[in-house]
C-alpha positions in Angstrom: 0.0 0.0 0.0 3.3 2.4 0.0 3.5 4.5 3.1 0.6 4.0 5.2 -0.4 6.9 7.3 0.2 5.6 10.7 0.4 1.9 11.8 2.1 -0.4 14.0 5.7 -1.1 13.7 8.2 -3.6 14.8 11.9 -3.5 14.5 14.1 -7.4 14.3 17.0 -7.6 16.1 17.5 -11.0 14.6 17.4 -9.8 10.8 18.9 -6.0 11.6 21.0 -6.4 15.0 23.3 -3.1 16.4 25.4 -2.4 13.3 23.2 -3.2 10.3 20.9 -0.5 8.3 18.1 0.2 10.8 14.3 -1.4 8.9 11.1 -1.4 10.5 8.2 -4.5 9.4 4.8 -4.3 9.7 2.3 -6.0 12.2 1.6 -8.5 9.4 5.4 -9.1 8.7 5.8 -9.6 12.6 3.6 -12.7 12.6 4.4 -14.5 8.9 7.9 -13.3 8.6 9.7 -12.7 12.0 7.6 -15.3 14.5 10.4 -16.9 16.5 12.7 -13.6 16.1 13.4 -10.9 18.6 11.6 -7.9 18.1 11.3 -4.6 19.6 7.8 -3.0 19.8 8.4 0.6 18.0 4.1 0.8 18.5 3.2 3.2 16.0 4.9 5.8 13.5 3.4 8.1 10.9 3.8 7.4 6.7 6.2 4.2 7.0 6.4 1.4 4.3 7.2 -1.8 5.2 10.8 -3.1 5.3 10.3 -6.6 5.2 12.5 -8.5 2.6 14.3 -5.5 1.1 18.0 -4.9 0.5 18.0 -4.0 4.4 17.8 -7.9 4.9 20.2 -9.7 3.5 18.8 -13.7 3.9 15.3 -13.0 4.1 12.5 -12.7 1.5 9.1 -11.7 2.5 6.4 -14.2 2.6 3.6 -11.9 2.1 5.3 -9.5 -0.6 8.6 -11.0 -2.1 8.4 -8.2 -5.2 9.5 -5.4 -2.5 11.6 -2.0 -3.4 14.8 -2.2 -2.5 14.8 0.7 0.1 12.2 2.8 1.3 13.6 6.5 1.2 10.4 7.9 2.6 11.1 6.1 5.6 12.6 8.1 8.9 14.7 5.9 11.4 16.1 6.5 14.5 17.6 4.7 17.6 14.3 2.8 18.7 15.1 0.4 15.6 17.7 -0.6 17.9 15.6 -0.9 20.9 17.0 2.5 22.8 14.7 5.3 23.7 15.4 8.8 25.2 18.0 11.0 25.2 19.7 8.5 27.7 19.3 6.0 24.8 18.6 3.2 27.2 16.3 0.5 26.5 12.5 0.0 27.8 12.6 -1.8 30.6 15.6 -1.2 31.6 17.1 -3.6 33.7 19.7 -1.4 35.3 17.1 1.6 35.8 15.8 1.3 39.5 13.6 4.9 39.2 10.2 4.1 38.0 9.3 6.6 35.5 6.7 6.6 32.3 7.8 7.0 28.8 5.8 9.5 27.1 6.4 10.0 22.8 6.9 13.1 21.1 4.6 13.8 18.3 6.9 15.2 16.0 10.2 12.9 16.2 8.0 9.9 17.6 11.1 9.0 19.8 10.1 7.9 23.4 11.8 9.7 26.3 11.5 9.5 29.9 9.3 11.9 32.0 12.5 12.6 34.0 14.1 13.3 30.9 12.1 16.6 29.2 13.0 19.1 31.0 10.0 20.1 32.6 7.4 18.1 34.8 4.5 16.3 33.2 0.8 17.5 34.5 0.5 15.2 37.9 -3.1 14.8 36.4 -1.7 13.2 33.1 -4.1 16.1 31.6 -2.7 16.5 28.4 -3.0 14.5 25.0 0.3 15.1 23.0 4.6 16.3 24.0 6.5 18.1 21.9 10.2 17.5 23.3 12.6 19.7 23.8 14.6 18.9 20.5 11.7 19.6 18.8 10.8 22.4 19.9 14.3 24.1 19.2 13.7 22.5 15.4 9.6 23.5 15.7 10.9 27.5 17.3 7.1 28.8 16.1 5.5 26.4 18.6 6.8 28.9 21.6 4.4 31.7 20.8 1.6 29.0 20.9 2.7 27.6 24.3 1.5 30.7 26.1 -1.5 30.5 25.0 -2.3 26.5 24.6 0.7 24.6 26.4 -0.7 22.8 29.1 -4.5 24.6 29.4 -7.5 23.2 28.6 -9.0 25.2 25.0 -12.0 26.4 25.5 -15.0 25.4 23.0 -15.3 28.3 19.8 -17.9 31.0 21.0 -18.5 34.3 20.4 -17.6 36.5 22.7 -18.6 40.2 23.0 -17.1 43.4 25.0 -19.7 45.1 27.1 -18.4 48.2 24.9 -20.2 46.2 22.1 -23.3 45.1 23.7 -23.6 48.3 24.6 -23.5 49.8 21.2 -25.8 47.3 20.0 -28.4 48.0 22.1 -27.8 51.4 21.9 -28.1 50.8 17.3 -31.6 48.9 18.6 -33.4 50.9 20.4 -32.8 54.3 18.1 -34.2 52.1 15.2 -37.5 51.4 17.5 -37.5 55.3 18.0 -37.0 56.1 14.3 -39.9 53.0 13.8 -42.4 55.7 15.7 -41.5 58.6 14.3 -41.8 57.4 10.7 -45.6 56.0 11.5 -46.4 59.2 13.4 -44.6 61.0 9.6 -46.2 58.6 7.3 -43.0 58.0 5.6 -43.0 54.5 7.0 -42.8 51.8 3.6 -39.7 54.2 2.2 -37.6 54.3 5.8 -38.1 50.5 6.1 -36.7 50.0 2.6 -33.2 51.6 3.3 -33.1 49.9 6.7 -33.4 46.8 5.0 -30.7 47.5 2.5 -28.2 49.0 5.6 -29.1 45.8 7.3 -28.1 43.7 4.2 -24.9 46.5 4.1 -24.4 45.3 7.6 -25.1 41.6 7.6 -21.4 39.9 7.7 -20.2 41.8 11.1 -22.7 39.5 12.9 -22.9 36.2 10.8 -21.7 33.1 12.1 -18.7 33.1 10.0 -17.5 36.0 11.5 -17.1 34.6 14.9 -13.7 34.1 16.2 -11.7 33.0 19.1 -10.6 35.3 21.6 -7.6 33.5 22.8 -5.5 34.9 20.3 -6.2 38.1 20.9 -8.9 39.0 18.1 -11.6 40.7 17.9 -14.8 38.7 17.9 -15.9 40.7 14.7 -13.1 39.7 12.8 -12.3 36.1 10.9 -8.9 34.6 9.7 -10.2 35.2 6.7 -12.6 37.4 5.0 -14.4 38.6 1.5 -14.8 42.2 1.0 -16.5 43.3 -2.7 -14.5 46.3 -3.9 -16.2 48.0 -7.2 -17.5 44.6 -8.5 -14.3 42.2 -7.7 -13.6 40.6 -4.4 -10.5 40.6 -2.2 -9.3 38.7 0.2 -7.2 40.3 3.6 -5.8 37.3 5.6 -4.4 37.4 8.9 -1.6 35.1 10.9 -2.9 34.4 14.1 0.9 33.1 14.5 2.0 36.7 13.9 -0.5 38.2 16.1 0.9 35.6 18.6 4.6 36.9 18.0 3.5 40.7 18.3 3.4 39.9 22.3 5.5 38.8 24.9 6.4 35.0 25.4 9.1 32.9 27.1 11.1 30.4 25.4 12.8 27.5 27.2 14.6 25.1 26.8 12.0 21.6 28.0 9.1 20.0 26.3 5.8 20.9 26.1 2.6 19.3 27.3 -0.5 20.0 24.7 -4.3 20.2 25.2 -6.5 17.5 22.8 -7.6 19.9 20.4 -4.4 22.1 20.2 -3.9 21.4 16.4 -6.9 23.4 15.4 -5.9 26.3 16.5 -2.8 26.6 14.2 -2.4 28.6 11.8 -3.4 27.6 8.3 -2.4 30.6 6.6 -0.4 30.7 3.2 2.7 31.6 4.7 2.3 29.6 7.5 1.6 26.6 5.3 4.8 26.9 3.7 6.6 27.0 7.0 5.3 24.1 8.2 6.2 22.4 4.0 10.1 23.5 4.9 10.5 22.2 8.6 8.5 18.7 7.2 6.0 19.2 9.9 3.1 19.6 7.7 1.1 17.0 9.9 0.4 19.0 13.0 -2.5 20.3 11.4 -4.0 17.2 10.8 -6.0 16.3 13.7 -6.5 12.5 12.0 -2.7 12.0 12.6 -3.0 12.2 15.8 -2.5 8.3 17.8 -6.0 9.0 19.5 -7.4 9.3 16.1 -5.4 6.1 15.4 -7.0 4.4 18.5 -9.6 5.7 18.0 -10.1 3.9 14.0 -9.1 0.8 15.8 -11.5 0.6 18.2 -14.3 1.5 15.9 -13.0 -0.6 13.1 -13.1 -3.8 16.1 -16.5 -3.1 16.7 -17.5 -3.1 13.4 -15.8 -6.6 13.1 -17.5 -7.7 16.3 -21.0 -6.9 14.6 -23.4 -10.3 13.5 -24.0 -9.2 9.7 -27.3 -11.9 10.7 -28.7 -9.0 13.1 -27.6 -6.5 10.9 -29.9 -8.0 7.9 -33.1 -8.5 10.5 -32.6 -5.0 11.8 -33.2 -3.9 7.7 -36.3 -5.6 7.7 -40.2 -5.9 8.8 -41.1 -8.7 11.3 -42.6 -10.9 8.7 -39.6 -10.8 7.6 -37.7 -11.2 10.8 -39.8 -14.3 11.2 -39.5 -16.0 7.8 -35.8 -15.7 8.0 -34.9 -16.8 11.5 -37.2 -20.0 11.2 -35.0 -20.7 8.0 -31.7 -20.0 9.9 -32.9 -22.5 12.6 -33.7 -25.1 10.4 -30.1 -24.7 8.6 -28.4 -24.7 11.6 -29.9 -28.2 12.6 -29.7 -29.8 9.6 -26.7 -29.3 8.9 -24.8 -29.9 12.4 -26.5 -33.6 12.1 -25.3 -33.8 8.7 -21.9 -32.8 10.2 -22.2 -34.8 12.8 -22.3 -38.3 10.5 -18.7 -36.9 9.6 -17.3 -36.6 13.2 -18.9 -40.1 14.3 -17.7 -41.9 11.7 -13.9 -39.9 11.7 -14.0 -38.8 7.8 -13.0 -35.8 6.3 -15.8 -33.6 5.4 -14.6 -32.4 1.5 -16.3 -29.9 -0.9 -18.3 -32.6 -2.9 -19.8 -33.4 0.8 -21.0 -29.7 1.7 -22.3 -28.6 -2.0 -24.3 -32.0 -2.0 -26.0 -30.4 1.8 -26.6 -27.7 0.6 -28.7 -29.0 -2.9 -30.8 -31.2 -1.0 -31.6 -28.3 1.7 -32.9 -26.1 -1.3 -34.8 -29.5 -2.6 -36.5 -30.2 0.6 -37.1 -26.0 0.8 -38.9 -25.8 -2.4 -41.1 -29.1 -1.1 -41.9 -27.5 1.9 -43.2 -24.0 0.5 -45.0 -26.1 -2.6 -47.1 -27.8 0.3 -48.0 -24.3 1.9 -51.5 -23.2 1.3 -52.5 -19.3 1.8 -55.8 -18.1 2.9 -57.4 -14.7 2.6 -60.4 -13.2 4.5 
């Protein structure tokens, strides 16, 4: 399938030991290929190929794929091919480490480093979804002017929020319009007054539709978007603005640790053009994909499982009415006996049941079918 977009990985110390070109195999690969090998769990990593059989491995041909490029240049390696972790570059467990301490990944590097090991405390509560390292964060310097703002804080859901100076002026606008509503019935000038109201309330309109609404945290103003349309004699323009530059224009502390980020962080990047092209040149264009994420990944799994788990016989009655229902349980039941008896005959007697034996069943179940609907009569009243 090439480079799949995140999956589970598996390094062979057997095929690849310290020394050789670091590969990583597939979950597949792991079982057909590499059953009675060492392996070290890598658990999951984002647009990998499968190594499995390539020039990487020098005796070993893939049983599920032998037609396999001979390298993978896509790829991105690093020391947990080799079963180390961390800056310490120590293995997990490791025997000779007597501190207990969780290993926590970094979503950019995908290396595994010890809590001990970043720089700065993990929340006691464990109340964050994704770590950024320090390392990365050098490399990833625009994430700093987010931290202030997201870096270990719960975001807030999108509302709009307005000043009192606002409300104020709105229902100032509202209640002159209600006064100017009397006068023009007391003038009889009412049905030309309404018409320019209505065309200064279309005027009007996009500084309070929903698209307008933004959020507050980075400093906007509620009436204005990331982006917005403005018709200029017939033609339409389009001002953008950086909420990563707005971030920059104030004051925020860089250090050097890892950062500890909120579930829904990615959102509230910036997706600007220039921005865009930032994240294209430091090869980080997945942080604003919230489907790369390894709760999105655990996420598929676990729905994918379920979907599995389902009994396509209940899904088939639930599409249909109860006469229906009725007609095709009675016919399951009666399949079900007939043929574990007629399986049975097999098991008693020790012989192997072969193809011939179950297509023959299955003819004389549709014979003695048919003979039981020709004998059913049907009465109307």
């Amino acid at each position: 399938q090439g480079a799949v977009k995140r999956q589970a990985l598996y390094a062979c110390s057997t095929c690849t030991p310290p020394g050789a070109e670091p590969a990583g195999i597939c979950l597949a690969c792991s079982y057909e290929c590499h059953g009675s090998h060492r392996l070290f769990e890598l658990y999951t990593k984002r647009n990998f190929r499968c190594d499995c059989g390539n020039s990487k491995f020098k005796n070993l041909q893939c049983k599920l794929l032998p037609e396999k490029s001979k390298v993978n240049s896509g790829n991105k390696y690093n020391d947990n091919f080799y079963g180390l972790y961390c800056t310490c570059k120590r293995p997990y467990p490791d025997p000779e480490d007597e501190i207990p301490d969780e290993m926590i990944q970094c979503i950019v590097c995908e290396d595994w480093f010890h809590g001990r090991h970043l720089g700065a405390v993990p929340p006691e509560s464990g109340d964050f979804h994704e770590m950024v390292c320090q390392a990365c964060m050098n490399h990833c310097h625009f994430l700093w002017a987010y931290a202030s703002q997201l870096a270990g804080k719960e975001i807030p859901p999108l509302t709009k929020v307005n000043s009192p100076e606002d409300e104020g002026i709105v229902l100032k606008v509202e209640e002159s319009k209600e006064q100017k509503k009397e006068i023009k019935k007391e003038s009889g000038v009412e049905h030309q007054d309404t018409k320019e109201e209505k065309q200064s309330e279309q005027f009007n309109e996009p500084s309070t539709s929903s698209g307008f609404e933004f959020l507050n945290t980075y400093g906007y103003h509620s009436k204005f978007p990331q982006k917005f349309p403005v018709e200029i004699a017939g033609t339409t323009s389009e001002f953008s603005f950086c909420k990563l530059k707005e971030l920059q224009s104030k004051s925020f502390v860089k250090k050097d640790t890892a950062t500890f980020w909120p579930s829904n962080w990615r959102s509230k990047l910036c997706t600007c053009k220039d921005c865009l092209k930032m994240y294209s040149e430091l090869e980080v264009q997945f942080l604003t994909d919230e489907c790369d994420t390894v709760l999105a990944y655990e996420n598929k799994g676990t729905s994918d499982q379920e979907t599995e788990r389902r009994d396509p016989l209940m899904d088939t009655l639930n599409s249909m009415n109860r006469v229906q229902q009725v007609e095709l349980i009675c016919e399951y039941n009666d399949l079900k006996t007939e043929l574990t008896d007629y399986l049975r005959r097999f098991a008693d007697e020790g012989t192997v049941v072969k193809r011939e034996d179950i297509q023959h069943f299955f003819e004389e179940f549709q014979s003695r079918k048919r003979r039981r609907t020709n004998r059913m009569q049907y009465y109307c009243s």
